[in-house]
C-alpha positions, 0 to 999 in steps of 0.5 A: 455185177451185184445182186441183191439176193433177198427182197419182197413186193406187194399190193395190198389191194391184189393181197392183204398183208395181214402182218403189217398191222402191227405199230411199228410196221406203219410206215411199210404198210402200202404197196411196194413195186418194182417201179419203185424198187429198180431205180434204188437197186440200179442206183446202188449198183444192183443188176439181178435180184431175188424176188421172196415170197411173203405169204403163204399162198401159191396164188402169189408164187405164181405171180411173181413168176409172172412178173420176173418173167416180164422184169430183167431186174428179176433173175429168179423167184422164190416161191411158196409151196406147202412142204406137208402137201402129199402133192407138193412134187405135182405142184412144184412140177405146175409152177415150174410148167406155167408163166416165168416157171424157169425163174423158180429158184427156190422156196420158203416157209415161214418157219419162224411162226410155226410153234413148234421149235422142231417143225422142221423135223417132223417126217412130212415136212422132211419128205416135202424138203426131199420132193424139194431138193428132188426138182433142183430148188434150193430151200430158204430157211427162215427161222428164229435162232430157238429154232436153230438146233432143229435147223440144224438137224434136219439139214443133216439128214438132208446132205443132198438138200441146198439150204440157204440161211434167211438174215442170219436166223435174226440174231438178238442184236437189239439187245447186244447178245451172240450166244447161243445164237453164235455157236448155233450158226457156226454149228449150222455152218459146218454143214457144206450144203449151207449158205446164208444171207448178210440181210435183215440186220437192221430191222433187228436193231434198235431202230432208232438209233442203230449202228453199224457198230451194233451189226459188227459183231454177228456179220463177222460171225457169219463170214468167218463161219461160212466164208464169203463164198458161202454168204450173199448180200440181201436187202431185205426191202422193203422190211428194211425201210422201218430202220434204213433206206436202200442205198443206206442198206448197201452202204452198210453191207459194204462197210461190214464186208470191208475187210474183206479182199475185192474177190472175197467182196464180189462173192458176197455181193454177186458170187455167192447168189449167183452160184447157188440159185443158178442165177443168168449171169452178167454175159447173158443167159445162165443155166437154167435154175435147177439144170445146171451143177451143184455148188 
């Protein structure tokens, strides 16, 4: 069973995307549903997603709590919360009590535009991690290579933490260059609590006129430095649609993983997701996400 472990849905008319008015996001800047999206992920062999949040409001988390509580495709959400709050432990316990609650797999902020290279590291964002880890949600990190070294401190403070990696930290593949990005997250890999997700590749490369040539080199990185059980497919839809449509996104990840054994492949396209964000699996309900063990 596949799942695409990373994607995104809005409506501009329910919530304005601020972030889309820049030129070379035209051609995403309308609204994206599931009604749109199910036929593409079904077509391509998808049975589960991962719904990610976009905005930094709790108003939309409970949304999409909502709505993957009405959507079979929809196997959890990761939400938003604010990680300096004093109360983030009551208001993670909030969204946990209302509509689609126990699809809450996880959260996100979007760490790649905060100033600061050592956000991560400042004590009130560290102590919002503990109350994050604390309700037995995983934390995507979403951060830009700079802010890799930071990223990786503050993963070892946290060994109880369960971190997942968003697109790699969105590595320099439009102008060709790994390092230092390469031994950033070989350094980050160590770590055991970490995962990482094979998407956002191509919105990372010249968009007109990208290979899977071009991605090569920084997908063989990451499986070699966090192994397929440790990797999970993800869209990154609708983003992706500036460089590459859906089917042609899964394409792409099959071709980058084909190396790989048909075990090691079924890891990176439902395995790994499935484990780490304690996904109901393909023989009916799973553990309900943050009751089940560890990974």
């Amino acid at each position: 069973m596949r799942v695409d472990a990373h994607h995104h849905l809005w409506q501009l008319d329910r919530r304005p995307q601020r972030w889309l008015d820049e030129p070379q996001l035209a051609a995403i800047r309308r609204d994206f549903t599931m009604a749109e999206l199910a036929p593409a992920a079904r077509a391509a062999g998808v049975r589960r997603t991962v719904l990610v949040q976009v905005l930094p409001d709790l108003a939309e988390t409970r949304e999409f709590l909502a709505l993957a509580a009405a959507e079979p495709l929809i196997a959890g959400v990761v939400g938003w919360v604010d990680l300096t709050s004093p109360a983030i432990a009551d208001t993670l316990a909030a969204l946990r009590a209302g509509p689609g609650g126990e699809l809450l797999v996880g959260v996100r902020h979007l760490v790649q535009g905060e100033a600061d290279p050592r956000w991560l590291c400042r004590p009130e964002v560290r102590r919002g991690l503990r109350a994050v880890g604390a309700a037995g949600l995983r934390y995507d990190l979403l951060t830009l290579p700079h802010q890799l070294p930071a990223a990786v401190e503050t993963v070892r403070a946290l060994p109880d933490q369960e971190f997942v990696l968003d697109h790699l930290s969105k590595p320099p593949v439009a102008r060709g260059e790994t390092q230092p990005w390469a031994g950033l997250l070989r350094e980050l890999a160590r770590e055991p609590q970490m995962s990482c997700k094979l998407s956002g590749l191509v919105t990372e490369a010249d968009p007109a006129r990208w290979s899977v040539a071009d991605l090569r080199p920084y997908a063989e990185t990451a499986l070699d430095a966090f192994g397929p059980r440790r990797v999970m497919f993800g869209s990154d839809w609708p983003v992706c649609l500036t460089a590459a449509d859906y089917g042609r996104v899964v394409h792409v990840a099959e071709e980058l993983t084909a190396p790989l054994s048909p075990h090691e492949r079924a890891e990176v396209f439902g395995g790994t997701a499935l484990r780490t964000y304690r996904l109901a699996g393909p023989t009916g309900p799973g553990t309900r996400p943050g009751t089940g063990p560890g990974t």
